[in-house]
C-alpha positions in Angstrom: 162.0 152.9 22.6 164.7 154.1 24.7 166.8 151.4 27.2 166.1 152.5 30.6 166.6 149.2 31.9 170.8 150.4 32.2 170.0 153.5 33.8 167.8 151.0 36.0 168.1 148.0 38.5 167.2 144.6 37.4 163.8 144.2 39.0 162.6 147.7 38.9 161.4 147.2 35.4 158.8 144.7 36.1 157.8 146.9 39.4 157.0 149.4 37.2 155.0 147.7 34.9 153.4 145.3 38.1 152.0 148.9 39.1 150.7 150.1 35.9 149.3 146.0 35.2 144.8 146.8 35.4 143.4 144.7 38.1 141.3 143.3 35.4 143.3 142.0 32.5 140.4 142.3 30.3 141.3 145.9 30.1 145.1 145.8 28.8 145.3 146.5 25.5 147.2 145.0 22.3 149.5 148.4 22.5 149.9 147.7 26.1 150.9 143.9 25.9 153.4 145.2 23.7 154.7 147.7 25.4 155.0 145.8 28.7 156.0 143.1 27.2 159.5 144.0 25.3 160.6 146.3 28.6 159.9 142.9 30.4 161.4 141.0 27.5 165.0 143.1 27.4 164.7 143.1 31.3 164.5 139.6 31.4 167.2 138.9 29.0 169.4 140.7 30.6 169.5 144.2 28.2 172.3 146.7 29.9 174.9 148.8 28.6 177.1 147.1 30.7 180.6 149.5 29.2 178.5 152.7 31.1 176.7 151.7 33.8 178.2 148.7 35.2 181.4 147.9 36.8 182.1 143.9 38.1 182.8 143.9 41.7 185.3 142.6 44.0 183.5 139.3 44.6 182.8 137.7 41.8 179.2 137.6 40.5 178.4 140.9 42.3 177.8 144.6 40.0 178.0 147.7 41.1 176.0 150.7 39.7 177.8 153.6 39.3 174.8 156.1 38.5 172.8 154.8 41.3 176.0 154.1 43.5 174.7 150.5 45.2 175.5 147.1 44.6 173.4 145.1 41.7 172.3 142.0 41.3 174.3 139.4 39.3 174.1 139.5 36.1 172.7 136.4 35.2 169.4 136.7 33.2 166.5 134.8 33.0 166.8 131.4 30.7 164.5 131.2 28.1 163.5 127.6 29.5 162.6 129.1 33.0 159.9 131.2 31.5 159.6 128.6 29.3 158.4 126.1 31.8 156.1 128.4 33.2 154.3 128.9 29.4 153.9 125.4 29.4 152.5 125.1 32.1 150.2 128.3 31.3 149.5 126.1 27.8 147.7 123.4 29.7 145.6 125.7 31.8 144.7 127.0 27.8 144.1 123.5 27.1 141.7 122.6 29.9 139.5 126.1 29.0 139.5 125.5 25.6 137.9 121.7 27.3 135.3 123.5 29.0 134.6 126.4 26.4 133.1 123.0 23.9 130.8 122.2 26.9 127.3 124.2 28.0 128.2 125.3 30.8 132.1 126.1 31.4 133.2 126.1 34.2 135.5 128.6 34.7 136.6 127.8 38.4 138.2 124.6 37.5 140.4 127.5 35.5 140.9 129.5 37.7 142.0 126.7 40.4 144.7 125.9 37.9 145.8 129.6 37.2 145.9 130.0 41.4 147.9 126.5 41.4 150.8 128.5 38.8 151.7 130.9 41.8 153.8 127.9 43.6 155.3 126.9 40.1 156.6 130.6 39.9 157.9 130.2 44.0 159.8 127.5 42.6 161.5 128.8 39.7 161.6 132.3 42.0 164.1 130.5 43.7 166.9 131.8 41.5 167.0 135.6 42.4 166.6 136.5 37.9 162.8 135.0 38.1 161.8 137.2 41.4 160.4 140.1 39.2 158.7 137.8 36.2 156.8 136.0 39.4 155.8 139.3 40.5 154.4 140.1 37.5 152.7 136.8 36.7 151.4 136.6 40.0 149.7 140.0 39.3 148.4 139.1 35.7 147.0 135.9 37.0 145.1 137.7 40.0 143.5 140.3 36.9 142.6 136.9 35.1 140.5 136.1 38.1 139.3 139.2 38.8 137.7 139.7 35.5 134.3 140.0 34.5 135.1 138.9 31.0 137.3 135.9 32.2 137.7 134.7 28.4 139.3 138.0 27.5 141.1 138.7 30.3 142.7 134.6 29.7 143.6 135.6 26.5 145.3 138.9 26.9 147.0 136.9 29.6 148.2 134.5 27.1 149.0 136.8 24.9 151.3 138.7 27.1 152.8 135.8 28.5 153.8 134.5 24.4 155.3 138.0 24.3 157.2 138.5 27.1 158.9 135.2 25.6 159.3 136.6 22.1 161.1 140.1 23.7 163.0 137.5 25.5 164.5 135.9 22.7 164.8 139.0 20.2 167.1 140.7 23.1 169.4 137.6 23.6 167.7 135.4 26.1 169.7 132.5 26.4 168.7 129.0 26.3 
């Protein structure tokens, strides 16, 4: 797979993907989890040829891309333990369905409250400019979650992209 994240800005990535993300998450695929989740992964961690494409401004902490002429943002990536805290978070909501999965009934909007309650978790750790474009994303993949007919499916392949995202993360250099 070829690095287009340094031909790129940071955040475009994970526009991208945001846009290609079904509005049912039951429908992405194990190929597609994959996919999405390495760009997202080297995105994340901060993956740029940084000798080519990247020259460090005048003021400190700003980039400038010569290929796209503009201004970049700093090239801080996201730390491992910012998406991280989100996965744990993510964990629990897995922990309560797995809960209601044992009983007769489940009840799936208890879920679902607690997947819509993640969206100010990701505000909060959006705060830092790197976690802007892995909030868009998660916001997204938690509105396909709840859109789903299959909400069981569509949770896992949620979980399973979120586990994945993290692995990319860390296989490209994601710091702790």
């Amino acid at each position: 797979m070829s690095n287009r994240i340094g031909e790129i800005p940071y955040g475009e990535e994970s526009d991208m993907i945001c846009e290609e993300l079904p509005g049912d998450l039951q429908e992405l695929t194990a190929d597609k989890i994959v996919e999405y989740s390495e760009k997202l992964g080297k995105e994340y961690a901060n993956y740029r040829d940084k000798e080519k494409n990247i020259v460090h401004g005048v003021v400190i902490g700003t980039y400038f891309d010569r290929k796209k002429n503009r201004e970049m943002p700093k090239l801080s990536d996201i730390k491992t333990n910012q998406i991280r805290n989100v996965f744990g978070a993510i964990k629990r909501v897995e922990m309560e369905w797995t809960k209601e999965k044992k009983k007769e009934k489940p009840n799936f909007s208890k879920i679902e409250r607690e997947l819509e309650l993640l969206k100010p978790r990701l505000a909060y750790a959006a705060r830092h400019d790197e976690v802007k474009p892995l909030k868009k994303v998660l916001d997204k993949a938690i509105d396909g979650v709840k859109n789903s007919d299959n909400k069981r499916e569509a949770f896992g392949n949620f979980l399973r992209f979120i586990e994945s995202i993290v692995a990319y993360h860390k296989f490209y250099g994601g710091k702790d």
